[in-house]
N, C-alpha and C positions, 0 to 999 in steps of 0.2 A: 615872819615870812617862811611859808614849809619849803626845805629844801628839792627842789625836781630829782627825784630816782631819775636814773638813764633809762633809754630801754633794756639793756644788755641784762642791768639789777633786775630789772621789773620780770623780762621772762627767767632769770634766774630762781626769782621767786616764786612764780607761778610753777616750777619744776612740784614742790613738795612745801607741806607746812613746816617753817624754819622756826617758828616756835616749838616746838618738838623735841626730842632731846633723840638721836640716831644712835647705831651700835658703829663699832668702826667699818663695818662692813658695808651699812646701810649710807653712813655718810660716805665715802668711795665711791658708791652709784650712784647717789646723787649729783655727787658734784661731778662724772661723767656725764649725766646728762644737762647738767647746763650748759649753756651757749660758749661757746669756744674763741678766745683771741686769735688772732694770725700767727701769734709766737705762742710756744711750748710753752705757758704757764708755770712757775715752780706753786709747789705744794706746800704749804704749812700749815702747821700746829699752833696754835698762837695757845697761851695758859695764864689764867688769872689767878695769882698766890695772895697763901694768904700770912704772908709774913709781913712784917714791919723793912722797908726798905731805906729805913732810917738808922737801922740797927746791925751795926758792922758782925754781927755773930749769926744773919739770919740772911747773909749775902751768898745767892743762890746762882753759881754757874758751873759747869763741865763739860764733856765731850761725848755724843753718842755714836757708835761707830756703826751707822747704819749696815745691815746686809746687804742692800742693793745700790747702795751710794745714793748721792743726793742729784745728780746731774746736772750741778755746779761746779763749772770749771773755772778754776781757782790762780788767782796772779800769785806768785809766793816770790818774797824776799827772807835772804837768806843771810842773818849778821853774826858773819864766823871767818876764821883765821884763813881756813883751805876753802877758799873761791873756788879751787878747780873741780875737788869732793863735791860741792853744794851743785854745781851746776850739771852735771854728771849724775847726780840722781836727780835732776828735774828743775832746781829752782831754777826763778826766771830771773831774777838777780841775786848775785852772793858777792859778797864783803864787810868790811867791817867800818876802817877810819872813813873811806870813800862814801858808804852806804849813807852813814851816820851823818856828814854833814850834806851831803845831797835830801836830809830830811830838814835836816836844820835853815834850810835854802827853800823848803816848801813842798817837796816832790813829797808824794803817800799816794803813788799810782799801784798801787797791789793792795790785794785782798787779807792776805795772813801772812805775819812774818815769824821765823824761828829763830831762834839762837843759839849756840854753845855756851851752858854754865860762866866760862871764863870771859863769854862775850859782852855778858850780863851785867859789867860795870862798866863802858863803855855804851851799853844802848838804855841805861837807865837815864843819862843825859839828855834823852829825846821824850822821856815817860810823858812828859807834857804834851806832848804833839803826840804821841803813839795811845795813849793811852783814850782820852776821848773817842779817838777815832776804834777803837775795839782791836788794836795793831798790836798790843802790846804783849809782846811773847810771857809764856807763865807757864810753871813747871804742871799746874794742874790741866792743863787744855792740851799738855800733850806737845807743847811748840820753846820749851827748854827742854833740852836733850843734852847727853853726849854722844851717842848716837843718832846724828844730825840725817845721816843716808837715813835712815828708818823715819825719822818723822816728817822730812818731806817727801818720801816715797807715799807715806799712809795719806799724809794730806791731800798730793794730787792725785791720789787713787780717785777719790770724790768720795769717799766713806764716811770721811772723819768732819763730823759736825759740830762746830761749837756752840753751847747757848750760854746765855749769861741774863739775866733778871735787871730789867730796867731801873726806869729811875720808879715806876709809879706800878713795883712789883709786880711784871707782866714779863711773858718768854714766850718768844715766836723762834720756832725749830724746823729749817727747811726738812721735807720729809720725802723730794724729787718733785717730778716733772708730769703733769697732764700726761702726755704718751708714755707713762709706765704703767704696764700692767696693772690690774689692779692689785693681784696676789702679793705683790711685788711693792707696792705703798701701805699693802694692812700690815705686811711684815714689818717693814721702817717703823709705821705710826705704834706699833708695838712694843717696840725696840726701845723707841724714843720713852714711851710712857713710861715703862717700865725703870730706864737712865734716869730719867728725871725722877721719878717716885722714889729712889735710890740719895737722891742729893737734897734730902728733908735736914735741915739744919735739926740740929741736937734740941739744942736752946728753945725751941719751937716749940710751943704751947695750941693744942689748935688743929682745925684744918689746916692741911699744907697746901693742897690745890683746890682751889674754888671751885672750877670751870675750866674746859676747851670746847673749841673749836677747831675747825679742821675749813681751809678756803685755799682758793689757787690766787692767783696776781688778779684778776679782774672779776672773781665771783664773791658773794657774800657770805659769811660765817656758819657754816652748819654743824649745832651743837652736837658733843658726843656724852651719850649717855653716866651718870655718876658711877654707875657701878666700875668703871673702869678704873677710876682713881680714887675712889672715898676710903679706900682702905691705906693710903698712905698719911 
């Protein structure tokens, strides 16, 4: 049985041929002119790799520090000694032994969490519940510090983006929001390629990135042309 397109998809498509492959620029107007949700849309990048995601030396994640931010506004917990520091530069929750078993109890109501180095054997206790859920602070994403004021300063700024490679070698990279400029999402979508083309595992034999796309929360996928990433 064919599945029913909405209508929302259908005149989405009718916008331009999505078999096509766009420039970054040409996809941005497109997907301005598709039909629009009632809420600001977030932006993404979604990327098809071409690594083995079986293979622990070809596991693909980082942070790109977008120029325009993402216009994702962010819960942050904060598992460090000075609650008073943490909360003071912005976290919405800061502590450590309290923190810790309030997770162990169920609670994982916030978006990213950070830690102080020292904090790091005390929240490795929870790696099981943190980690699944993508919670799981790491020196490489920017979210283990010793300077805790700085990295949750950068996080709620809304700049700071993490992506990490799934289970079925895929990475979808928020790039903002429908009502950003365009100027202003070719920059990020740039930013972002460029981060990513950057985090090419060594060991890597191969295409690194197959394929993107570039869609908001309720429109369909519009390809972006090879020349942008075939030289990584």
């Amino acid at each position: 049985m064919a599945r029913k397109i909405s209508k929302r998809i259908q005149s989405a498509q009718a916008v331009d041929n999505l078999k096509e492959s766009h420039s970054i620029e040409q996809a941005v107007e497109l997907l301005d002119k598709m039909p629009k949700a009632k809420f600001d849309e977030t932006v993404e990048l979604s990327v098809a790799l071409g690594v083995n995601p079986k293979q622990s030396n070809q596991m693909v994640r980082g942070v790109v520090e977008l120029p325009n931010e993402s216009g994702k506004k962010l819960t942050l917990a904060a598992f460090v000694e000075n609650t008073e520091a943490a909360l003071q530069a912005g976290a919405d929750y800061a502590g450590l032994d309290d923190l810790i078993q309030k997770v162990k109890d169920g609670w994982t109501s916030f978006d990213v969490a950070v830690a102080t180095p020292s904090a790091m054997r005390e929240v490795r206790t929870i790696a099981r519940v943190l980690g699944p859920r993508r919670l799981m602070p790491n020196p490489k994403s920017g979210t283990v510090s010793d300077d805790i004021t700085q990295a949750i300063q950068k996080i709620k700024k809304g700049g700071q983006v993490e992506f990490k490679m799934d289970k079925t070698a895929n990475v979808a990279i928020i790039m903002g929001k429908r009502s950003f400029d365009a100027d202003k999402l070719i920059e990020n979508i740039r930013t972002a390629i460029e981060v990513l083309g950057r985090s090419r595992p060594s060991e890597l034999k191969g295409r690194f990135i197959k394929n993107m796309t570039l869609s908001s929360s309720m429109s369909p996928g519009i390809k972006l042309i090879n020349s942008l990433f075939s030289h990584f």
